[in-house]
Structure formats: structure tokens, C-alpha cells
N, C-alpha and C positions, 0 to 999 in steps of 0.2 A: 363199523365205526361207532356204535351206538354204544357200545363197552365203554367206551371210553370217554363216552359222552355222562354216563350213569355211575362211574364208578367211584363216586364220591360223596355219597349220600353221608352215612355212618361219620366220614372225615370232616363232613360239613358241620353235622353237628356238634362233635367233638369240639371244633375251632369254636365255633358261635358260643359255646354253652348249652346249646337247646338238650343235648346227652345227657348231661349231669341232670337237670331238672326234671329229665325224663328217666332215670336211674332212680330218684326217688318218689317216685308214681307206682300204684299197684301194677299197671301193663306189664306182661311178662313179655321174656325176651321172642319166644314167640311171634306173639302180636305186631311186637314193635320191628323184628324182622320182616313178617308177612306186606305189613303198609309199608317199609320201604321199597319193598320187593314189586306191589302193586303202585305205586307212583311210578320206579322204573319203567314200568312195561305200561303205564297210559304214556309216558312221554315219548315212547320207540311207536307206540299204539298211531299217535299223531304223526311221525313222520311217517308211518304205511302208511295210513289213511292217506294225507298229503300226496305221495308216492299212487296211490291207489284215484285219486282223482285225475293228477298227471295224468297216467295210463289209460284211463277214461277217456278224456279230452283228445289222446292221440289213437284211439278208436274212434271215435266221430270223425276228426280230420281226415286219417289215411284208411278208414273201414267202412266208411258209408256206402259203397256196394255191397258188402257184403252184408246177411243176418247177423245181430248181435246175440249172442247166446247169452244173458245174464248167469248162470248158473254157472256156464265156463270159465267165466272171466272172474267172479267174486269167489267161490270156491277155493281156488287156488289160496285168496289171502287168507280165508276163514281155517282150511288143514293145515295148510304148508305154513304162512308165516306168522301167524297169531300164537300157535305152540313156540315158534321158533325163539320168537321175541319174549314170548314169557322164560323160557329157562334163559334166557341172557340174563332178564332182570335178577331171576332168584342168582346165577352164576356171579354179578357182581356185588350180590348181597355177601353169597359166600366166601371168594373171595374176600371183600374187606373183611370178613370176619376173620379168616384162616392166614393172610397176608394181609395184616392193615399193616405192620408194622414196615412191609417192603415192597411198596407202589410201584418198585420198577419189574418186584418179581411177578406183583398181580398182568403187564402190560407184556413182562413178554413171556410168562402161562399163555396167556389166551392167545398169544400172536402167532405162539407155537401150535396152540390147538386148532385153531382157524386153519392155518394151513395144513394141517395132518387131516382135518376131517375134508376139507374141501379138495385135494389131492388124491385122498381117498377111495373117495365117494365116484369122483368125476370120471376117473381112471380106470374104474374096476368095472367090469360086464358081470359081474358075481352078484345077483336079484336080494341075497342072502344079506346082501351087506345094506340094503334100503332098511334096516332098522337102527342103522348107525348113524342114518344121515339127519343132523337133527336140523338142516336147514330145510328138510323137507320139498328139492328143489329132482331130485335124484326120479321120481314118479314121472313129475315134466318133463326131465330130460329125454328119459327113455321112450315116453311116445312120442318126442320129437323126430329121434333117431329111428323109429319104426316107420315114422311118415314118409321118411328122406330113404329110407333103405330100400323100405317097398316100393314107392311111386317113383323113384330116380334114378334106381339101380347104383347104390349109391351103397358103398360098408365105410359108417363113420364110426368111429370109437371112442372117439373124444370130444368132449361138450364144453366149452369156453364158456360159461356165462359173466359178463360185466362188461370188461376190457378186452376188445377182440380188436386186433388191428392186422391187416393183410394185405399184402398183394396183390392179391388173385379178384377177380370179378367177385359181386354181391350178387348171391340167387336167393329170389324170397318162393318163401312157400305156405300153403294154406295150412293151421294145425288148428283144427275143430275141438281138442281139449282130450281130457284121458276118462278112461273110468275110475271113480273114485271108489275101490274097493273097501272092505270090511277090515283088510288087513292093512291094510295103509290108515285108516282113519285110527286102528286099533295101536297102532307104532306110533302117532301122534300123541296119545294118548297115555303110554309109557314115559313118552320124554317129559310131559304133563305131570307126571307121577315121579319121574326121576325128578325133576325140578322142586318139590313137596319134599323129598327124601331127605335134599340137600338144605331145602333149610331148617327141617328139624337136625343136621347133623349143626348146624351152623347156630342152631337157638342152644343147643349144648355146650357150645366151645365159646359162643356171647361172653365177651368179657364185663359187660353192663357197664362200660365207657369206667375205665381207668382205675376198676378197685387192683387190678395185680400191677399196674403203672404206679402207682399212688405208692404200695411197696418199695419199687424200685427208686422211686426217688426219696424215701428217706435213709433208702442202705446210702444210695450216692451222698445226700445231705450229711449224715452221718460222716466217709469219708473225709469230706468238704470240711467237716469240723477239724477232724483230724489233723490235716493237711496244714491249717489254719493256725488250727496251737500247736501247732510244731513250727512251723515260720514264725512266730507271734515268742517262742521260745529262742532263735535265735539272733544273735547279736548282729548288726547291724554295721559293716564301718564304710563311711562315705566315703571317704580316700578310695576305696580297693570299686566303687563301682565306676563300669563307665564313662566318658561323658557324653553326654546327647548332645548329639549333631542331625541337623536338618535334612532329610533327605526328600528330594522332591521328583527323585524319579518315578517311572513305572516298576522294574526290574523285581522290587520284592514283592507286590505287588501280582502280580505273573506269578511268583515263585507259589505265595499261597494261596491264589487259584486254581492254581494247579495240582494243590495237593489236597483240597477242600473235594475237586473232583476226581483224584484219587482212591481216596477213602472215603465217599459218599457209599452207603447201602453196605451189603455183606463183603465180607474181606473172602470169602470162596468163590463169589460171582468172578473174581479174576481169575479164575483156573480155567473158566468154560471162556473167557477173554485170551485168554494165555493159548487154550487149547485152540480158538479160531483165528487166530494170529499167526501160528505155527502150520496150522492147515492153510492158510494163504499161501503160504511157500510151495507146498505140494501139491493142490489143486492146479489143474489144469488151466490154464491162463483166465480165457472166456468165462468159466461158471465161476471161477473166485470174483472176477470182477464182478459179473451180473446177478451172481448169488450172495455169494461168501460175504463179502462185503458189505453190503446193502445192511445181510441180518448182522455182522458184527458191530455195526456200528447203529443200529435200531438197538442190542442188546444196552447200549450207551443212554438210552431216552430219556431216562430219571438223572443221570448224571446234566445231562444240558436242558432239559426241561424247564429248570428252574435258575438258570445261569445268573439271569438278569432281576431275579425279581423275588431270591431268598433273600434280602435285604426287607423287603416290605411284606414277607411271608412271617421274617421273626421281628418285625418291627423294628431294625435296626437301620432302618432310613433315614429317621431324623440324625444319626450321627453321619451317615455317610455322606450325605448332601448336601450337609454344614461343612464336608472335608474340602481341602486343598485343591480347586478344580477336579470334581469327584467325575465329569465327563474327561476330561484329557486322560488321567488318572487310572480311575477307579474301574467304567463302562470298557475302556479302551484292555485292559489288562484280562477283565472277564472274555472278552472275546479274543484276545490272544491263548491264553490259557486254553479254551475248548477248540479252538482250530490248532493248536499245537498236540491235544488229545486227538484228534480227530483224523491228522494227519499221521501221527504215532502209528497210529491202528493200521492204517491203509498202505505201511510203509513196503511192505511185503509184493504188494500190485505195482505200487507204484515205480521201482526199484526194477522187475522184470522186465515192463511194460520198456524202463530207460534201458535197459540193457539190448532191448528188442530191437531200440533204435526209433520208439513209438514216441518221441516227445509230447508231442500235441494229448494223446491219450492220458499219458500222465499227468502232464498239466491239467489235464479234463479232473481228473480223482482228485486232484490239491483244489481245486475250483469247488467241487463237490462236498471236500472238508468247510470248506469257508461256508460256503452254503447254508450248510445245514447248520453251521453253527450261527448266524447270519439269523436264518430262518427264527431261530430260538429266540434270538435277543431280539429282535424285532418285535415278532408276535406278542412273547411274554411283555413288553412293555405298551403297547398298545394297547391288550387285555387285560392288562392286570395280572394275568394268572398262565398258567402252564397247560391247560387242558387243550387250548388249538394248538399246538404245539405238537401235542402229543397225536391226535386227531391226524393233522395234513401228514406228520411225520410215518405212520399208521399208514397212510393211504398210497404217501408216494413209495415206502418199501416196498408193499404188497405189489400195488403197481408195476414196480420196474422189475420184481423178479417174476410175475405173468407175462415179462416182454413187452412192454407199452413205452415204444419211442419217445410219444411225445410229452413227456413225466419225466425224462433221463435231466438228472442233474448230477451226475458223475462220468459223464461221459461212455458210456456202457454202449451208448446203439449210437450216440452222433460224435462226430468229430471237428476238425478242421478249424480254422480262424473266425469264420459265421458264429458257430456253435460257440467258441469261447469269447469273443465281444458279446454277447447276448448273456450268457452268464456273468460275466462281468459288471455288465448294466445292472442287469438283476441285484445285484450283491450290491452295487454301491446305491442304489435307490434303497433298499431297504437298510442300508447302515444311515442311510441319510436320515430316513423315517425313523429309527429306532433313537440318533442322537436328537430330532427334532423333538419328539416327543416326551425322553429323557430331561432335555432342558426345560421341557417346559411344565414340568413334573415338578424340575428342583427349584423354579421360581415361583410356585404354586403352591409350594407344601403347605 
């Protein structure tokens, strides 16, 4: 989660102005990457520490029979996750530098990679493959599985770390810690180094905030000119135009919500939309639902991220606010528009699932579109901003394709009338919050 908590450094400053004034300072780009790079990784630095007191305090409570090894217990953060968290930070340095222009490619690069490495790693018995593991988690696991194999009689193969939910009885067991080889400290050390590599690839590609943007908006201005005295050249007759008539529905409204989130981001990101749309149809019922789904509409993040609150992103609030009942309206149209996406998408499951004869299921997916669109407009207007947004959205994907029941907001592991009155509730408390809040926005401006 911490990507995504960091990955708007560069972006920040860019909006602020603090970039520009920093573009015309001796600091090379460099420097000026390195210190974003190291603020990242004190801010992730504090939630380990945080995280690393937690763990403390639940060795004193639940370990006070046993010896406390200091060297076992700190060790772990100082190899494993201090490297780990520093190549995050340089990664969303890089990132923004290589992808500023498309936020939602930077969210789901790493969402992709997180799972490919963590899948990985977890998965494989091949020793060969712990210099890949840059969560550095891959050393622990395996003298975990040594302790259980030997002393239990026990061949486990697979190591759950976070989110484990089961069935079966809890057996705890004593793990006194690993030996921390020359060669594991020395793989640490590499990713320390690869994370260095990347930002000098990324001090080279620094665009030094907006000299090739600066270009591109005078070809466009230019244009604009164009455009302008060629309108400006033609005759005018007021007879032959329309006449304006008041319309005070939603209908069009919807229409250009809908197409604003359309053509949001690269017009090719639709073909890998297109292409797991198409795989819904063919995938096996169960992993479309529990998988397929989940990532295609996570691939959507940037498209509803900002549903509710690109309005005060390009400062275009003061007119929408001033409009015609902009909550009945305006608020109500944005969140049709993204459960109408949302639903689009999932049409494939949800369509099977009715043919199966599984109504409730399906209902469960259209609940889950609302959802998350719900989720958006709520959050974002609460925060101001898109990043918890992105963050819980992050957590509950990950989540429900590891299997974790109690996170399903699509109906994936739960079913039945319980499940969808509680969904329900959910959804209309937070449209309640999102228009409470809304209003009291537009009375306050």
C-alpha cells in the first residue's frame, strides 16, 4: 500500500509550483530525485517503525514465557524490510518520472508486479529464485517451513503471509529466527543497488517539470489560433441556429460522464479491457468471478478515482456549484455514469451466473459495481482527493483474489439475502455521506 501512498511527490509539485522554482535552481536532477526518493522511504521508514513497535508490544503480551532474542526480532526489519521499502521509494520516483503522464498505468505496473513477484517467490521451492524476492520475506518463510517440516512431520509448500483465513484448527509453533547469511545480506544489497541504477536511469529521462509540456502547449495554442480565425472568418446567420431550450434533466448529463470516462488515459488501455472482457466469457466461471473481475475492473482505477472531485482538481467548481441543483443533477449523473461502466464490464459474469439460474450471485456483482463506484465518490469527497481511494481499492482487490471472505464486496465467497441487505446498507450510508458532505461543500464555498 505504501506506493501508493508516495506516489505523488513530483505531481505535487508540479500542481503547487514548488517544480518550476526548483527547475530554475542549480540542483540537478539528480539531487532533486535522490531527496524525493529519501522522503519517500522516511515516510514508509515510519509506518515499519510503527508496525515494528506494534510487534513489540505483542511479544511482551503473548511472549513473556519465552526469551526475547533482540537480534531475531530487529534483524528481520533492518535485511528484509529497510531494503525493501527503499527500492519502493526510488520505484515511485521512477515511475513518476517514466509514467507521470498516465497515473493509472503507473497503479496498475506495480499492482501487476506485486503480484507476479509475491506469487512468485511464495510458490517456488527453487532457493535460486531468493534473489528475486525483493520483499526479502522468502529467507523467513523457508525456516519457517523447516521448523514445521522437521518438528511435525509436516511437507508444507506454500506460505500465506498477511491474509490467511481457514477452516481447519490454529497450531502455533515456536520459530527461534534464521541464520542470516553473507549471501542473503549480499541479495539485499543488489536490490540497494538496483534501486541507485533506477534513478540515475530516471535523473536522465527528468523532464525538469514541463520544458517538453511547455512545447506541446504552444503547438496546441497555435492550433487554438487557427481554429479561431477560421471561425472568426465565417459568417454568422442567426436565423439558421437553434433555439435554446431549457433542459433540466440528468440524461445528458450521464451521456458526458460517460464518455469523459471513456476516453480518460490511453485509448490502447482498451484492448487489454476489451481483451479481459472477452476472457470473462471463456474463463471458467469461479476464477472470472474471483479473479478476472476483481483485476478488470481495478484496471478502471484512474478512470473512477477521480469521478467526484475532477471538478475541484481543475478548479471548475465554482461553476458547477453555481449550476442548477448540481447535487440532484450533476453528483447523481457522475455516479450513474461509473456504475453504468462498472456494470458494462462485469456484464460477461453476471449474464452466466443468470443463465445458471444463480440470481442472488448476480445481484451480488451489480451490488459490487455500485460499490465501488459508491466507494469513489464518497471517499473522494470526504478527502478532497483520490488517493484513499486508490489505497482501500489496492487492498480490497489484492485481498479478494488471496481469498479473504470477509473483504468480498462482489459477492465472490458470500451470498444469500443477509449478504445483500448489508451491502445495501453499506452503499446507501455512504451515498448519504458523500451527498451530505457534497452539500455542505456547495454551501461553503
Amino acid at each position: 500500500l505504501g506506493f501508493y501512498l508516495i506516489n505523488n511527490g513530483i505531481k505535487r509539485d508540479k500542481e503547487t509550483g514548488v517544480g518550476q522554482i526548483v527547475a530554475t535552481t542549480q540542483i540537478s536532477n539528480l539531487k532533486y530525485l535522490l531527496a524525493k526518493a529519501i522522503s519517500n522511504f522516511f515516510v514508509l521508514l515510519t509506518i515499519t517503525i510503527i508496525i515494528m513497535l506494534m510487534a513489540l508490544s505483542l511479544v511482551i503480551i503473548r511472549g513473556s514465557n519465552y526469551h526475547f532474542d533482540a537480534i531475531q526480532f530487529f534483524f528481520p526489519y533492518i535485511f528484509a524490510t529497510i531494503p525493501s521499502i527503499f527500492f519502493v521509494s526510488v520505484l515511485a520516483v521512477f515511475a513518476e518520472v517514466v509514467l507521470g503522464r498516465y497515473s493509472n498505468l503507473q497503479n496498475i505496473a506495480f499492482f501487476i508486479l506485486f503480484m507476479v513477484i509475491i506469487n512468485l517467490i511464495n510458490t517456488s521451492t527453487n532457493t535460486s529464485l531468493n534473489w528475486l524476492d525483493v520483499l526479502g520475506t522468502k529467507q523467513l518463510t523457508d525456516g519457517m517451513e523447516n521448523v514445521i517440516n522437521t518438528h511435525y512431520s509436516k511437507t508444507t509448500e506454500i506460505v500465506s503471509v498477511g491474509f490467511m483465513f481457514s477452516n481447519h484448527s490454529t497450531k502455533y509453533f515456536l520459530f527461534n529466527g534464521t541464520h542470516w547469511s553473507a549471501i542473503f545480506i549480499l541479495s539485499r544489497l543488489v536490490w540497494i543497488g538496483f534501486a541507485f541504477l533506477l534513478l540515475f536511469i530516471a535523473a536522465g529521462l527528468f523532464h525538469r517539470f514541463d520544458v517538453t509540456e511547455r512545447a506541446t502547449r504552444k503547438k496546441k495554442k497555435k492550433k487554438a489560433d487557427i481554429i479561431e480565425t477560421q471561425l472568426l472568418l465565417r459568417e454568422i446567420h442567426l436565423s439558421a441556429l437553434p433555439v435554446a431550450a431549457p433542459a433540466f434533466g440528468i440524461g445528458p448529463f450521464v451521456k458526458i460522464e460517460l464518455l469523459m470516462l471513456l476516453r480518460k488515459g490511453p485509448k490502447w488501455v482498451w484492448i487489454i479491457n476489451l481483451g479481459g472482457f472477452i476472457a470473462l466469457w471463456f474463463m471458467p466461471l469461479t476464477p472470472a468471478h474471483q479473479i478476472g473481475l476483481p483485476v478488470l475492473w481495478f484496471l478502471q482505477i484512474n478512470r473512477w478515482a477521480d469521478l467526484a472531485t475532477k471538478e475541484k482538481y481543475n478548479r471548475t467548481h465554482y461553476f458547477t456549484y453555481a449550476a442548477y441543483k448540481p447535487l440532484q443533477r450533476l453528483l447523481t449523473s457522475q455516479i450513474i455514469a461509473g456504475i453504468l461502466l462498472a456494470t458494462a464490464l462485469a456484464i460477461p459474469v453476471i449474464i452466466r451466473y443468470a443463465i445458471n439460474g444463480e440470481y442472488s450471485t448476480a445481484i451480488s456483482i451489480i451490488l459490487g459495481a455500485v460499490f465501488i463506484v459508491t466507494l469513489s465518490v464518497c471517499s473522494g469527497i470526504i478527502s478532497g482527493g483520490k488517493r484513499i481511494f486508490e489505497i482501500i481499492f489496492f487492498m480490497l482487490t489484492y485481498v479478494n483474489i488471496s481469498g479473504a471472505p470477509v473483504l468480498d464486496y462482489f459477492g465472490s465467497f458470500n451470498h444469500g439475502v443477509t449478504y445483500i441487505t448489508t451491502m445495501i446498507a453499506i452503499i446507501c450510508i455512504m451515498l448519504l455521506g458523500a451527498f451530505m458532505f457534497r452539500n455542505y461543500e456547495i454551501r461553503n464555498q
